[in-house]
N, C-alpha and C positions, 0 to 999 in steps of 0.2 A: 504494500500500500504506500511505504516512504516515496517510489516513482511518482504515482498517480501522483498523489500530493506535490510531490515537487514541480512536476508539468502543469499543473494547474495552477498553482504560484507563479510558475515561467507565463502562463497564459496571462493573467491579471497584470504581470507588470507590464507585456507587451502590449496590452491594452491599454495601460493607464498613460506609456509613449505613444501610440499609436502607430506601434509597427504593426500593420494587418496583413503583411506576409507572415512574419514570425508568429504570431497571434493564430491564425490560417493551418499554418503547418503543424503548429505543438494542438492543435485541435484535433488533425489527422491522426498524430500519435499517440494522444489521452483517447481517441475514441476506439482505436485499435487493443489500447490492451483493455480498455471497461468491456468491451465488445466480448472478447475474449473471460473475462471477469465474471461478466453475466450468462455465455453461455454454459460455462462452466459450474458456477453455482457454486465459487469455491475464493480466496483472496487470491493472488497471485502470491507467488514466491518470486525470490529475487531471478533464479535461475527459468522460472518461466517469464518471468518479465524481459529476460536478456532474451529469450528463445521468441518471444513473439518480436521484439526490436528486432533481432536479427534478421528474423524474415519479412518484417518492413522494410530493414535494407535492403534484402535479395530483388523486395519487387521493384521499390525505387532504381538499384541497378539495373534490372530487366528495361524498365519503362524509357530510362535515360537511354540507352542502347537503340532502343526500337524509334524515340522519336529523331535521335538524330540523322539515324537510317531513314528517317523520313522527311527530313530536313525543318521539323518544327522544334528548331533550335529555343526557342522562348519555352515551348513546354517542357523540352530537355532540362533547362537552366532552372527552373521550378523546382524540378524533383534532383535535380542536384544539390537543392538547397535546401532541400526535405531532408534526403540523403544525410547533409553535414549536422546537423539536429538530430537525426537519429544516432551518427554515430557519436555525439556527443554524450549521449544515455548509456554507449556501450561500451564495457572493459575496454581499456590500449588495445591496441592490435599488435597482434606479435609476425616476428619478423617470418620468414624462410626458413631463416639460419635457426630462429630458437624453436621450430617446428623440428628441423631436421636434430635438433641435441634432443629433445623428445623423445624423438624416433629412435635414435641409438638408444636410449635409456631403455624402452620398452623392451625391443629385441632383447637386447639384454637379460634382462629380468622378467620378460616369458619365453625367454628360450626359443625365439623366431627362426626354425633355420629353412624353411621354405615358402615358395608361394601359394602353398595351400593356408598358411596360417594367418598371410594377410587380413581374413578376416576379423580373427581374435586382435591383432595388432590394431584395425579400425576403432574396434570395438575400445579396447583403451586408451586410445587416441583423443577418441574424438570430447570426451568426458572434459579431457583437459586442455581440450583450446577452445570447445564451445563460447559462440559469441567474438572471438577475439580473433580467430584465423576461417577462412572457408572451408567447408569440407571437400569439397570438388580440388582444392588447389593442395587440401593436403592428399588427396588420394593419391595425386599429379606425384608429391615427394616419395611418397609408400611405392609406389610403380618404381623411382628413379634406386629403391634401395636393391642390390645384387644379395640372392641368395646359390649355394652352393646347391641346385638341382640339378 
């Protein structure tokens, strides 16, 4: 509930400037997780608060992609600024490099030595960079590691 409250606060002050971009946008993101809130029938937790922003980001990314391919550059620039707001709410974003020291660590200490076990590797992966790195890009690193098959 600490988010909700704090986007709601972010909302009031942007109101009280009258930025009604920023006002606009933190609307989109307080109604996405109450949205969430009430279908569910439950508070959020912090870790499903991250998991619904995160996926606010993936569409904002999606959306910025498709308009520019469509050349309506001003709706692009919208949700690029939706985007920066959202990841404002979200953990740091961690590097490559601190996905791939992860990655050593895991193999490691479950004993990775094929690509059938990828999946187990996923599986404890993904726990601990949720919200902060993508899943799809770290699959991308999991692919780049050699195992002795």
């Amino acid at each position: 509930m600490a988010l909700i409250q704090e986007i709601s606060d972010q909302i009031k002050q942007a109101m009280k400037s009258g930025d009604a971009q920023r006002r606009d946008a933190l609307r989109l993101i307080l109604n996405a997780l109450k949205t969430e809130e009430k279908e569910k029938r439950i508070e959020l937790t912090p870790e499903a608060e991250i998991e619904i922003l995160t996926r606010e980001a993936k569409k904002r990314r999606e959306a910025i992609e498709s308009y520019e391919q469509a050349g309506a550059k001003d709706r692009a620039e919208k949700e690029a600024y939706e985007l920066g707001l959202i990841q404002g709410f979200l953990p740091a974003a961690m590097s490559a490099d601190d996905v791939r020291a992860i990655l050593r660590d895991l193999v490691q200490e479950l004993a990775i030595t094929s690509k059938k076990d990828v999946g187990k590797l996923m599986k404890a992966l993904m726990p601990k960079i949720k919200g902060r790195f993508p899943g799809n890009e770290a699959k991308k690193l999991v692919d780049e590691l050699s195992f002795n098959d």
